[in-house]
C-alpha positions in Angstrom: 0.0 0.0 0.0 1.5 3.7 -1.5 0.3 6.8 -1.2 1.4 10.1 -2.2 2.5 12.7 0.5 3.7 16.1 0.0 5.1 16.7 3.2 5.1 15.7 6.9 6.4 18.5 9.1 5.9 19.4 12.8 3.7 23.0 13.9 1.2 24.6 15.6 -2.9 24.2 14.0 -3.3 27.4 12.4 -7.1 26.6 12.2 -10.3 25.7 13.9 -11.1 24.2 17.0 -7.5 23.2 17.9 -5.7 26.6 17.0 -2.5 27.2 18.8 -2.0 23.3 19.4 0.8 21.4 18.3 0.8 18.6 15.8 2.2 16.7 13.3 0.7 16.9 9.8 0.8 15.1 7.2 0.2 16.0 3.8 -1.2 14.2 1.2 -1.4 15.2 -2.5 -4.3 14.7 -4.4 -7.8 16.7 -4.4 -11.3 15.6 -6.1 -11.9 19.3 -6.3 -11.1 22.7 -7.3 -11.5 25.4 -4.9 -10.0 28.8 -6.5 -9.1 29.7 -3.1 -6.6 26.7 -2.4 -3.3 28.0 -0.4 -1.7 24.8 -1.2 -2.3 24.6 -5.3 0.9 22.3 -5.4 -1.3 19.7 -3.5 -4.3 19.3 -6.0 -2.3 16.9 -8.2 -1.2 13.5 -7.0 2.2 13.4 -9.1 3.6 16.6 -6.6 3.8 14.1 -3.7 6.2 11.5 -2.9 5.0 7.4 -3.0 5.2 6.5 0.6 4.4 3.4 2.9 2.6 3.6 6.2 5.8 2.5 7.7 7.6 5.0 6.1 5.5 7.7 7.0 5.0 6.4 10.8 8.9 6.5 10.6 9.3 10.2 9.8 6.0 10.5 12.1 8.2 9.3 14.7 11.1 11.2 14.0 8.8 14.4 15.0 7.6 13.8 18.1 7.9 16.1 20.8 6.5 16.0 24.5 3.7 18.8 23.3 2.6 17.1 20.8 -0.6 15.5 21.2 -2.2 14.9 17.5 -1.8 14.1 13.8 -3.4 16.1 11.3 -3.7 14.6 8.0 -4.6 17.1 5.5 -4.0 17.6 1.8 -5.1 17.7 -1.3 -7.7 15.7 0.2 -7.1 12.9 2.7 -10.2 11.2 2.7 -8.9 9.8 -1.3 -6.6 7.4 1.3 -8.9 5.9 3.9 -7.0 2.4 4.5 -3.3 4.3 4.6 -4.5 6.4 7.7 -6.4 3.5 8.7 -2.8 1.9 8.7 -0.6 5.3 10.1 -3.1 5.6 12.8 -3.0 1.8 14.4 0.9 2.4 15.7 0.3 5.5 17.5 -1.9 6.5 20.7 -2.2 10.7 19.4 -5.5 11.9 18.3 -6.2 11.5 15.0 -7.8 14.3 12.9 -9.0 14.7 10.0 -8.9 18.1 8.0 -11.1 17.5 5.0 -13.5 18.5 2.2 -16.4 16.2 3.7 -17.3 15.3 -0.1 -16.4 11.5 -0.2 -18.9 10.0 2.7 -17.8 6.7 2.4 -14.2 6.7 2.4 -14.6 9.3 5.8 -16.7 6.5 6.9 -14.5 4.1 7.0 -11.5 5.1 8.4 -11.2 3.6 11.4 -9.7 5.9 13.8 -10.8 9.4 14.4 -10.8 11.8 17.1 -11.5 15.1 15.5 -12.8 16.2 12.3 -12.4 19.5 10.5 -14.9 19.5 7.5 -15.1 22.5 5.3 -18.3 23.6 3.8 -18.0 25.1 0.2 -19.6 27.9 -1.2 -20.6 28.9 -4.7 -17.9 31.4 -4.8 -15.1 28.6 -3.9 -15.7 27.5 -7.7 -14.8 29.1 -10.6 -18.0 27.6 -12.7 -21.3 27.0 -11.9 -21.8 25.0 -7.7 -22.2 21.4 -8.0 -25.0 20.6 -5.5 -23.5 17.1 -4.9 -20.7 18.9 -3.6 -23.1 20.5 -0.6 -25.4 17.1 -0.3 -21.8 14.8 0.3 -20.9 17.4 3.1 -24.3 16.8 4.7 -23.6 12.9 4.6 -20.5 13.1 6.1 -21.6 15.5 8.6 -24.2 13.3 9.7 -22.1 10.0 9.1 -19.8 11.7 12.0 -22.1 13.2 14.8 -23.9 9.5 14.6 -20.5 8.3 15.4 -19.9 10.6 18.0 -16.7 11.6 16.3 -15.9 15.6 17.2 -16.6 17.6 14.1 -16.9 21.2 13.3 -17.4 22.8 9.9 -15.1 25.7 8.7 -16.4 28.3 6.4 -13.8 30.3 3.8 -15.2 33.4 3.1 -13.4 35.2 0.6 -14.2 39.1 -0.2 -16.5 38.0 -2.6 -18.6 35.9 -0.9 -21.9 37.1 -0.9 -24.1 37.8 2.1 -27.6 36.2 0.4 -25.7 33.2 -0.9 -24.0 32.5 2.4 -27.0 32.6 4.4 -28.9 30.4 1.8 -25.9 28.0 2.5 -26.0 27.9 6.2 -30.1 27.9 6.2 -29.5 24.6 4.3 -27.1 22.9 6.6 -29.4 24.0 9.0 -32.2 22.1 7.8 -30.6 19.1 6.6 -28.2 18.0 10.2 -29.8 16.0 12.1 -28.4 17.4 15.4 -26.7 20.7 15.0 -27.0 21.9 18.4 -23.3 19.4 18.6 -22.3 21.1 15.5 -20.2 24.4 15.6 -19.1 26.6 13.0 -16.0 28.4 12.3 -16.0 31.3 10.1 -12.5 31.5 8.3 -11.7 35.2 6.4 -9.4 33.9 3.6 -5.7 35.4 3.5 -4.2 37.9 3.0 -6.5 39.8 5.0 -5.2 43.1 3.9 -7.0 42.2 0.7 -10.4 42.6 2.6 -12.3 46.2 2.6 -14.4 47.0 5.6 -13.8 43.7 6.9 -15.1 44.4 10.9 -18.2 44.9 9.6 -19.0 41.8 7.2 -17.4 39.7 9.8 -20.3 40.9 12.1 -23.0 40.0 9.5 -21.7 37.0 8.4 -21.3 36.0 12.3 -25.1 36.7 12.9 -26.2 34.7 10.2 -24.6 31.4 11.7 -25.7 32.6 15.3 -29.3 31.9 14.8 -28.9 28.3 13.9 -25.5 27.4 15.1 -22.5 28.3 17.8 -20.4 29.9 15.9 -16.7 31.8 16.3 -14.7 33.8 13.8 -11.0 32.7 13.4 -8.4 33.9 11.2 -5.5 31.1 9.6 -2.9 31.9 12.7 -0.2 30.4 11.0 0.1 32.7 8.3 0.2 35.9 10.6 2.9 34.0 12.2 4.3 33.4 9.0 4.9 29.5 9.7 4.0 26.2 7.7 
C-alpha cells in the first residue's frame, strides 16, 4: 500500500477548533476538487507528492515527536482519497487522530477507522470558478451526519473570501441547517481567507456573516494563525 504525501512536518494548527496546538501533519497530495481559493495549489495533483508506505510515513512521524505534541493532522489535497493508509498510520500511534477534509467523499470518511476530530469544510458557490455542483453540498451533509452519529468531534469551517456574498452564504448555512440531524453538537467556524489586507471593511461583514450562523449554530470567527505567524 502507497500513497502520495507532499510533506510531513511538525507545527502549531493554524485553524479551527484546535488553534494554537501542536501537531504533526501530514500531507497528502491529491484533491477531487477545485476550490480557486486553495493555499496549497501544489497539493491538487497526485504526481507533486512522494509514494510512501505507512511505515515510512509512521517513521518520519516518529522522527517528529515532541512532548507537546498531542495529534496528527492529516490534510492535503484531500485525505479522505486514502482511507485504508491512515487507517494503517493511525494503528501504531496513541495521538488523536484528525481529519482536515472536504467532507465530499462520505464513504471513504466513513470508513476510516480511527478518528478523534474532524475539520470539515463547507464550500460555497464562490469557492468555484463555474457553476456549484449541488452534490458537492449534499456529500458534506452525509458526512456530517455520518460523523455526529459516530460521535466523532466535528466542526465545519467556512472560507469566506471578499467576494462571498451575504444572500448566498446565508442560503448555504439555512440549508445545513435544515438538513443536520443534530446541530446543536455542530459548531461553525467562520474562516476570512488570507491575506487579510485584501479585505475592505472587513469588521463589519465579519459581524454579519457572524449573525447569520448565530441563529442556527454556535459559531466563532477565526483567522489562519499560522500565516500571521508566518509559519508552515
Amino acid at each position: 500500500m502507497k500513497a502520495p504525501v507532499i510533506e510531513i512536518f511538525s507545527s502549531f494548527q493554524g485553524e479551527g477548533l484546535l488553534i494554537g496546538e501542536r501537531q504533526i501533519f501530514v500531507r497528502f497530495a491529491g484533491c477531487n476538487l477545485n476550490c480557486n481559493y486553495c493555499d496549497t495549489n501544489d497539493s491538487k495533483s497526485t504526481e507533486s507528492g512522494k509514494l510512501m508506505t505507512p511505515s515510512q510515513v509512521t517513521e518520519e512521524i516518529n522522527k517528529l515527536l515532541t512532548p507537546d505534541c498531542r495529534t496528527i493532522s492529516f490534510t492535503g489535497g484531500e485525505p479522505s482519497l486514502y482511507p485504508d493508509f491512515i487507517s494503517e498510520i493511525s494503528k501504531n500511534f496513541n495521538l488523536k487522530i484528525m481529519l482536515e477534509t472536504n467532507g465530499t467523499l462520505p464513504d471513504n470518511i466513513d470508513s476510516i477507522e480511527k478518528l478523534d476530530i474532524v475539520s470539515l469544510d463547507i464550500k460555497l458557490p464562490e469557492h468555484f470558478d463555474g457553476d456549484f455542483d449541488e452534490e458537492i453540498f449534499l456529500n458534506e451533509i452525509k458526512s456530517l451526519n455520518l460523523l455526529m452519529a459516530k460521535c466523532i468531534n466535528v466542526y465545519c469551517k467556512v472560507v469566506i473570501l471578499p467576494s462571498t456574498k451575504i444572500n448566498s452564504f446565508k442560503e448555504v448555512v439555512e440549508k445545513l441547517s435544515e438538513n443536520i440531524s443534530n446541530k446543536s453538537n455542530l459548531k461553525i467556524i467562520i474562516q476570512p481567507s488570507s491575506p487579510l489586507d485584501e479585505w475592505k471593511d472587513i469588521n463589519f461583514r465579519l459581524f454579519n456573516f457572524s449573525e447569520i450562523v448565530g441563529q442556527y449554530f454556535e459559531v466563532s470567527t477565526i483567522p489562519q494563525i499560522h500565516k500571521i505567524l508566518d509559519i508552515e
